[in-house]
Structures are given as C-alpha cells and as structure tokens.
C-alpha positions in Angstrom: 19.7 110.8 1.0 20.5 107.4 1.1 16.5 106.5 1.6 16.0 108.2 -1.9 19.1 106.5 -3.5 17.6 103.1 -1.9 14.4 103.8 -3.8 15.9 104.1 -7.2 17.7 101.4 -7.0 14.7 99.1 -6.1 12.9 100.8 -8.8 15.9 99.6 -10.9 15.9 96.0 -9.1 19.1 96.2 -8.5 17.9 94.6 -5.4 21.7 93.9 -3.7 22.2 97.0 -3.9 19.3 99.0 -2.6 19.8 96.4 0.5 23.1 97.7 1.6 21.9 101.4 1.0 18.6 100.9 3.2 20.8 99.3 5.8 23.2 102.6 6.0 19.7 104.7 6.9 19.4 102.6 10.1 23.5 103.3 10.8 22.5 107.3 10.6 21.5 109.0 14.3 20.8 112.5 13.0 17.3 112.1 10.7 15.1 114.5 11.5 12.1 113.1 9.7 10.0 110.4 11.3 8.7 109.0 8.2 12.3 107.6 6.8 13.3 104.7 9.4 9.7 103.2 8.7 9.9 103.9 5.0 13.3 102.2 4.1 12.6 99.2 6.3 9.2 98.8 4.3 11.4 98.7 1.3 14.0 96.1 2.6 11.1 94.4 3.2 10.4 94.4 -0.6 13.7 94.0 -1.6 13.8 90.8 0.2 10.5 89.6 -0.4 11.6 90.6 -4.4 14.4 88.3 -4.1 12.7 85.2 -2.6 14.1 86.2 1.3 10.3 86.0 3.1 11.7 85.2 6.4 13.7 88.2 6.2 10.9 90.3 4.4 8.4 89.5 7.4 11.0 90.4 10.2 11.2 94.2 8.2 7.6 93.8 7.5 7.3 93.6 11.2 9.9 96.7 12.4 8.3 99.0 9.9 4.7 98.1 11.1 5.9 98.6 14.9 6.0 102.4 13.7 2.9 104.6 14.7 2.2 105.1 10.6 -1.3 104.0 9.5 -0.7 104.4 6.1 2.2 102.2 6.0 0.9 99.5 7.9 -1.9 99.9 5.0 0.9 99.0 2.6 2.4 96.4 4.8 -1.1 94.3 5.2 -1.0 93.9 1.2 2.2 93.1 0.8 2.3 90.7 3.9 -1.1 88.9 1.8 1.2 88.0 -1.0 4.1 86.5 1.1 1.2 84.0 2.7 
C-alpha cells in the first residue's frame, strides 16, 4: 500500500511527501513480496536525486542495487549516469 501511494505521489512531485511514505515501507515487517523494499528505495533514490539530494540518492541507489534484482540494477546504472 504505502509503495503504491509513494508512487503517485512522485508521479505528482510532490517529492516531500512520497519521501516520508517510502520511508514507512522500510518500518513494515510483514511484506510478503520481494520486489517492494528494492522498488521504494529505487524511488527515494529519485525523489532525492529529483530534489537536488545526490549524496542521499546514491546511498538508496546503493541499498536498492544490493538486492538480487537485475532489472532494477538495469534502472539504477541509468539513473546513477545522470547523477555523475
């Protein structure tokens, strides 16, 4: 739940926002799929990155890649070549 709602409100930009909703996935102990931890730190990542926070974008950028997802570390390498 709060994943989706995160998304929205990065598609949105209301950037501030999606921040504190991604952080309440990482607070939850019960989600069943894999995908979601990976997922919302990817788009912290952008949030921060979208708001001028690289150094925080890159330590998100970093988690999320830690996470045995190929596609997502696909997603990761591009965005990581536009913080350089």
């Amino acid at each position: 739940m709060y994943h989706n709602l995160g998304r929205v409100e990065y598609e949105l930009k209301e950037y501030q926002k999606s921040i504190q909703t991604f952080r309440k996935v990482f607070t939850l102990n019960d989600i069943k799929e894999d995908w979601i931890k990976p997922w919302s730190h990817y788009y912290l990542a952008n949030c921060y990155r979208d708001i001028g926070e690289t150094e925080k974008a890159k330590q998100e950028y970093d988690i999320a890649y830690e996470y045995d997802d190929n596609t997502i570390r696909s997603d990761i390498d591009k965005a990581r070549s536009g913080l350089e």
